[in-house]
N, C-alpha and C positions, 0 to 999 in steps of 0.2 A: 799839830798833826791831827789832835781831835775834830778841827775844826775842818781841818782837809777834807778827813772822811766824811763829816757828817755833812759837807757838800758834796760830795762824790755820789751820794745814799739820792743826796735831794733830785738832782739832775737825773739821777737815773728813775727813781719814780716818779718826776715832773716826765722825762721823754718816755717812759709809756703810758702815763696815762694821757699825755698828747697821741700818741700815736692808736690807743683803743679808741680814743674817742673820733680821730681819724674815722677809723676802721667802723665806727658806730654807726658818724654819722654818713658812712659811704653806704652801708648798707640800710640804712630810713629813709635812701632817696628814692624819689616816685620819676621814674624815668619813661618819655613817650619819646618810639625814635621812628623817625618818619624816611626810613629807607633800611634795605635789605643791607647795606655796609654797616648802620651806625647798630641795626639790629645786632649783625655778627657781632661787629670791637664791642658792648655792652658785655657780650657773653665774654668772649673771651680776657677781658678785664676783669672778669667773677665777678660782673654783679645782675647777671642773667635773673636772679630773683627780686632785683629791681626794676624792672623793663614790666608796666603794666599795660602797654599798647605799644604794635607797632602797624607794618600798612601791609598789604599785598606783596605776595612776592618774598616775604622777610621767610625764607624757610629752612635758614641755615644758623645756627646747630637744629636738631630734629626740634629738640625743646622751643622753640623761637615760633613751632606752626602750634603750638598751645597760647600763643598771647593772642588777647583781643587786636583785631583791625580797626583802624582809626582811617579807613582810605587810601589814595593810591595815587598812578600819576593821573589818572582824571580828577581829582579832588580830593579834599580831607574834611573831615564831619568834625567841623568845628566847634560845636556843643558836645559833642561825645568828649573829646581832648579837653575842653575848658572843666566840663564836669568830674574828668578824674583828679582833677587840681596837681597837674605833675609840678615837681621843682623843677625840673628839665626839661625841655624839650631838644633835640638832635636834628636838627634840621636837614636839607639837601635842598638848595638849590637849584643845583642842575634837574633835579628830576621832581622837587614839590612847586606845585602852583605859588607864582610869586604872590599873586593877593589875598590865598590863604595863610601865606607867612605872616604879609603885613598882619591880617587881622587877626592872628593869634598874635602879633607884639604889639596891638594897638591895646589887647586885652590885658595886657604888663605878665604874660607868660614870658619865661625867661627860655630864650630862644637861642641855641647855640648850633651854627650852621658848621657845617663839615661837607666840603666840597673841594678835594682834592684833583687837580687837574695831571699830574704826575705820579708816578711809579715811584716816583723819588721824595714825593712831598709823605708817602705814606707813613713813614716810622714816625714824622714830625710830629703829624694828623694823632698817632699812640700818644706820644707825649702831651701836647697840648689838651686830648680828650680826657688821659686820664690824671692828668692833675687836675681839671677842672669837676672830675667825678670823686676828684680826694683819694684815687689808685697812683698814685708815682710811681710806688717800686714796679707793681706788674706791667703798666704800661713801659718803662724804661727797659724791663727784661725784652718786652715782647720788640721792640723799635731797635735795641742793641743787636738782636740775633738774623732781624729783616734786615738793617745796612749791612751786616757780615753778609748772609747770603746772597743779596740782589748785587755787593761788589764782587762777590765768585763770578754771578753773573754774566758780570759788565766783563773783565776780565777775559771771559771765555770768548765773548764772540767779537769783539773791538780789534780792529782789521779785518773783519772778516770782509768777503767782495760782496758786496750790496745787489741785490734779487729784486726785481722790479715785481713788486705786488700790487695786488687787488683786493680789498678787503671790504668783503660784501653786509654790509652790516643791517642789511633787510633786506629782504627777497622781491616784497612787492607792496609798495612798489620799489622799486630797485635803489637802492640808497648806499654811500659808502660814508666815509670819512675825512677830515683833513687836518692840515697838521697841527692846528689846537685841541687837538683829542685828546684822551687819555690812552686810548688805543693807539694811535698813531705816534705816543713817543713809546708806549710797549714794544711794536715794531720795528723801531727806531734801535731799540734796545738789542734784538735779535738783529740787528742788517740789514729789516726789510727795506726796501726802499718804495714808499706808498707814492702810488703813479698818480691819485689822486688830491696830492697834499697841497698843491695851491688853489683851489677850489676856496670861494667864499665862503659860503655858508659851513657848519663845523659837521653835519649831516649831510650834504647835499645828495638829492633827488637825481638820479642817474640814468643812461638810456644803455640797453647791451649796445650799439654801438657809438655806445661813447667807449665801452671796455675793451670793444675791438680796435678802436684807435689808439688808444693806451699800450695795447699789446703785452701783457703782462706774464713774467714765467710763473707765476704760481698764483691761484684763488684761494684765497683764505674765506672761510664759510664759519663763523659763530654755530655751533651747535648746542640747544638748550638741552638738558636734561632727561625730558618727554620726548624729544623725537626720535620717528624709529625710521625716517626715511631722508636718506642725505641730502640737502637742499643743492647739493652742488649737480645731482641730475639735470639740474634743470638745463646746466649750459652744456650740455655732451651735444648740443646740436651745431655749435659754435666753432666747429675744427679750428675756422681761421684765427684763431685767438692762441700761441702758442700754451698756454698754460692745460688748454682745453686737448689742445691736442697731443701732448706728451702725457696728459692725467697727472697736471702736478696740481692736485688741490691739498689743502691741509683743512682738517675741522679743529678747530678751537673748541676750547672747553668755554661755552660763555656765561656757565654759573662760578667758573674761577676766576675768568680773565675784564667779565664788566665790575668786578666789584672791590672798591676799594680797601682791600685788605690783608693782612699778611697772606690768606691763600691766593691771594691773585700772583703773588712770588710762583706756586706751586702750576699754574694757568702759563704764566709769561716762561717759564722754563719750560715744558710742552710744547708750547710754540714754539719758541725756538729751536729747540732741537728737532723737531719735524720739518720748520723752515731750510733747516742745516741739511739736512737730507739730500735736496734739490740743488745744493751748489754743486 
């Protein structure tokens, strides 16, 4: 029995001082995240006072527009990033220059890319980031509570009758989406049904009457933050285009809905129920 205990004693002091030193060495890490997503999951993982560079644009929590810029999607100052000597770096893919990557991993910086193509990969994207930052438990909370909600969701709008969209993702020059997007299975999600989804390229370059042939019942218009003037004016001159003429646009929220993270939940619910509107 003595001996029971006095391993009962040992296991429980070995698992916290594994776990302080967890916790230790989560927060001695020197973290550079080279997008406005890996910026957000940082903070929200609590290790926002680990994050010693990020890039343009990273300005969500308020806290995140006090960290040094290390560049943007036109380039990263790659002596800047070498010289802070992170343990981490957070890559993106989709939106960091490919041969600024290489040459921060030619440098033997340890390079951990996060580039999430689905709504659905996100709670994973929690898991995988935050075991690899030494957070399990808070990443596991924050990805357990995302599949609950984003299955409410799913849920809510699966049968609904499918809306032929438009979903204007630059104004000028005229640019939309297709169905390799991260937007395009967002809408997917709500019903929409994206008129421009077999389109090659994953951006494609667009003409207003390619949108007039399309014919689409609702414009979807990305609104940033700073705008004070609806970009959706621009097509009020387009009657023939039903969407235009009934005035069924929707504005997206595009500092929730571009960025890979539990608020983008908060972005893709907006959407949708604005989309909902229109059936």
């Amino acid at each position: 029995m003595r001996h029971f205990c006095f391993s009962v004693v040992f296991l429980l002091v070995a698992s916290f001082q594994t776990s302080a030193q967890n916790t230790s060495n989560s927060a001695a890490l020197r973290i550079v995240a080279l997008s406005p997503h890996t910026t957000e999951m940082v903070y929200e993982l609590g290790l926002g006072g680990s994050l010693i560079a990020t890039v343009d644009f990273a300005d969500f929590p308020e806290e995140a527009q006090q960290v040094p810029r290390v560049g943007g999607s036109y380039g990263l100052s790659i002596e800047k990033i070498v010289s802070l000597k992170p343990d981490v770096v957070l890559a993106w893919r989709g939106g960091n220059k490919a041969g600024d990557i290489e040459k921060l991993e030619s440098l033997g910086l340890n390079i951990v890319d996060s580039s999430p193509t689905s709504i659905d990969q996100v709670a994973s994207e929690y898991r995988r980031i935050g075991k690899l930052l030494g957070v399990t438990a808070q990443a596991n909370e924050i990805a357990n509570k995302f599949e609950h909600k984003l299955s409410l969701i799913k849920q809510q709008y699966i049968g609904k009758a499918q809306i032929a969209s438009f979903y204007q993702m630059w104004p000028d020059p005229l640019m939309t989406i297709n169905n390799t997007t991260w937007t395009h299975r967002v809408l997917a999600l709500c019903g929409a049904q994206n008129v421009f989804a077999e389109q090659t390229a994953s951006y494609p370059q667009i003409s207003v009457e390619n949108v007039i042939v399309k014919q689409p019942d609702i414009i979807i218009v990305p609104m940033e933050r700073d705008q004070s003037v609806s970009p959706a004016n621009h097509w009020l001159k387009w009657q023939q285009i039903p969407a235009v003429k009934e005035k069924k646009f929707v504005m997206a929220d595009a500092d929730l809905l571009h960025r890979f993270t539990s608020r983008a939940l908060i972005g893709a619910e907006r959407l949708c129920a604005d989309i909902d509107k229109y059936r």
